[in-house]
C-alpha angles and dihedrals in degrees: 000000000000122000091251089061100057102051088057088052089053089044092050094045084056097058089080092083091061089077112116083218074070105054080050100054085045095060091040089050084062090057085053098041101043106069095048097080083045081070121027117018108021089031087057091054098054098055093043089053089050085059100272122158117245083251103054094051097048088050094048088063084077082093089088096059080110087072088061106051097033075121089077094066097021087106093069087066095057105043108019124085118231119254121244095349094058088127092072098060137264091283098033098050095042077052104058093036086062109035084051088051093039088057077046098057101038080052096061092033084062086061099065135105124207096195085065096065126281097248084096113040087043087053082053097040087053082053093052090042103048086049086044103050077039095061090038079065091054106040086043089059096039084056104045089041095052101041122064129226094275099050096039088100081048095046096047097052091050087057083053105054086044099047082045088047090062118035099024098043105021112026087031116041095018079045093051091040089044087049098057096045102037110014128248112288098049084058091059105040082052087049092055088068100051078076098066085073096067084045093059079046092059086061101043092049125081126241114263116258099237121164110264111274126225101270091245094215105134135082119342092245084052097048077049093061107035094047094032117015095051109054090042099052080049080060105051087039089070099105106245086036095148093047089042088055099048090047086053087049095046103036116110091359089137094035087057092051098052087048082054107062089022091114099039095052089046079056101050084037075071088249101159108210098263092052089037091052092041100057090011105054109012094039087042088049093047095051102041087058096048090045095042093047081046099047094054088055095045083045078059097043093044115015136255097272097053097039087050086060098051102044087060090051108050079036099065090035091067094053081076092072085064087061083051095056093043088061087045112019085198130143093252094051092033079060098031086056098045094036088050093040091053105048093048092043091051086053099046097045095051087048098056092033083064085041108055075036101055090052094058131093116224104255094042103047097122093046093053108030094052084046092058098040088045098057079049093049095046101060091046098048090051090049099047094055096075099052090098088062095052099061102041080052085051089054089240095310103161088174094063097034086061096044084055098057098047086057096052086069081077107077085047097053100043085051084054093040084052084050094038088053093040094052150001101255108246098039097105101334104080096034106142118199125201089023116171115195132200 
């Protein structure tokens, strides 16, 4: 193949993104993405600034366990009607019910005070947290059961410039700009109101086309198996299912502690926010997008299995920039270290966005695909927690924190390099039943 060739190839693989299913899954994603520095990051910040320990901040971060069991209530988006909003479809009007109670939660987080004791804002924050991992099931399923098997990386990297959109630029770095100008709470509270664009969105889009699903109306045990049972035993059937399951658990461990104590090592580096919201927030941004639109043309040159390798390599390897600012908290490595960071971490998120997609049936998308980003979540969430304490073990050391976490991609990669030498990924494994395309 020419050159030339080439280049048209690329240009052709790109059109997909000219797909208005797209633009939809963009403005979603913002719903998903927003509410995640509200509580992590920014939130981080925040209470360290208020006079918190390493430790209790990092611990703190256990609000968003609701992001790791969603799967527990993932079924009722799948087989119960919505209430009130039933006419605009299963997806639409689950939609619609969370993103309103979402406006609702942020609102009342913004009303906290951490001087007064954190009982209260962590009760809120679980409440945040529990709406938000409840609209990442809708607008997951939403996204796997609109777009067809040659537009999911598509698809995927379009979840991820939305989700991006809205909690790196504009509830991370406006947050951080609305904080230092307003407070805190003032910036929450305005944050609160950018939601109410996806859920403009959520009217103006249409309903996805699923086969039709079994009524569930009988006995309880019935309505269990049907709405749980089912889709999970469609799970564990995949041949490979126990590696594939271990990689989901290991993968971006590393990556999950370093996003943990980000914020409070830009804070201790001396970053003041608007410095911190300029390179780490709007570079980071910049180069997420790039990597992850990239990296869904590079799933489609080389396949899912090897990208997915790649993308966990060239990921943990650029933790090690962080090692480098910690040793000069300097601008160019402030910028080396989030550029890096961004373009490896777009990459490696679209790619195992395809891949937990890819897994999943039409029809039970929610139920499976929270299940599979929950045992994920889980284990980094766990993990995470205890980043506080490393460092604090490590007396502070950022070097050898960040040394740590590249080196905790390797479990996860030498589970995928045993799949990708067992199989061809795709034969079996990918196998999707019930599959409408559009």
């Amino acid at each position: 193949m020419s050159a030339l060739q080439r280049i048209a190839a690329g240009w052709a693989a790109l059109a997909v993104y000219r797909d208005s299913r797209v633009l939809a899954v963009v403005i979603l994603g913002v719903a998903s993405g927003l509410p995640a520095p509200l509580l992590a990051v920014n939130l981080s910040i925040w209470l360290a600034d208020s006079g918190f320990s390493r430790s209790a901040v990092a611990a703190f971060g256990a609000v968003a366990a609701p992001y790791a069991v969603n799967f527990l209530w993932a079924p009722v988006f799948d087989r119960v009607r919505p209430p009130l909003l039933a006419g605009l479809g299963q997806r639409r009007g689950w939609l619609a019910i969370l993103i309103l109670a979402l406006i609702a939660a942020v609102f009342g987080l913004a009303r906290q005070d951490p001087g007064q004791g954190l009982a209260a804002m962590a009760a809120v924050a679980v409440v945040v947290a529990f709406v938000s991992a409840s609209v990442d099931v809708v607008v997951d399923a939403y996204r796997i059961e609109i777009m067809d098997g040659p537009r999911m990386a598509a698809g995927s990297a379009a979840a991820i410039f939305g989700w991006h959109l809205g909690g790196t630029v504009i509830g991370g770095a406006g947050g951080l700009l609305l904080a230092a100008r307003f407070g805190w709470p003032v910036a929450y509270m305005l944050l609160a109101l950018v939601l109410c664009l996806p859920l403009l969105m959520v009217l103006a889009i249409r309903e996805p086309e699923v086969p039709p699903q079994p009524p569930g109306t009988g006995s309880p045990r019935a309505w269990l198996r049907e709405a749980v049972i089912e889709p999970l035993r469609r799970l564990t059937a995949r041949p490979l299912w126990g590696e594939i399951l271990a990689f989901i658990v290991l993968f971006k461990l590393g990556d999950a502690m370093l996003g943990r104590m980000s914020g409070v090592f830009y804070r201790e580096m001396g970053f003041d926010y608007a410095t911190i919201a300029e390179v780490g927030k709007i570079y980071g941004i910049g180069a997420t997008l790039f990597g992850g639109i990239v990296g869904g043309a590079v799933l489609k040159s080389i396949g899912l299995g090897r990208g997915l390798f790649v993308a966990g390599v060239v990921m943990s390897l650029t933790n090690l920039l962080f090692a480098g600012l910690a040793s000069d908290p300097g601008r160019p490595w402030f910028i080396a270290a989030v550029v890096g960071d961004g373009l490896t971490s777009g990459f490696a998120v679209v790619a195992f966005v395809a891949f937990l997609s890819r897994l999943c049936d039409a029809g039970h998308a929610a139920t499976q695909y929270a299940l599979l980003a929950s045992i994920g979540n889980l284990a980094r969430i766990l993990m995470a927690g205890s980043a506080g304490w490393m460092v604090d073990r490590l007396g502070g050391d950022w070097q050898e924190f960040f040394i740590v976490t590249a080196l905790l991609a390797v479990p996860g990669l030498a589970v995928l390099a045993h799949v990708l030498g067992r199989t061809r990924m795709g034969d079996g494994i990918f196998s999707r039943t019930n599959r409408k395309t559009s």
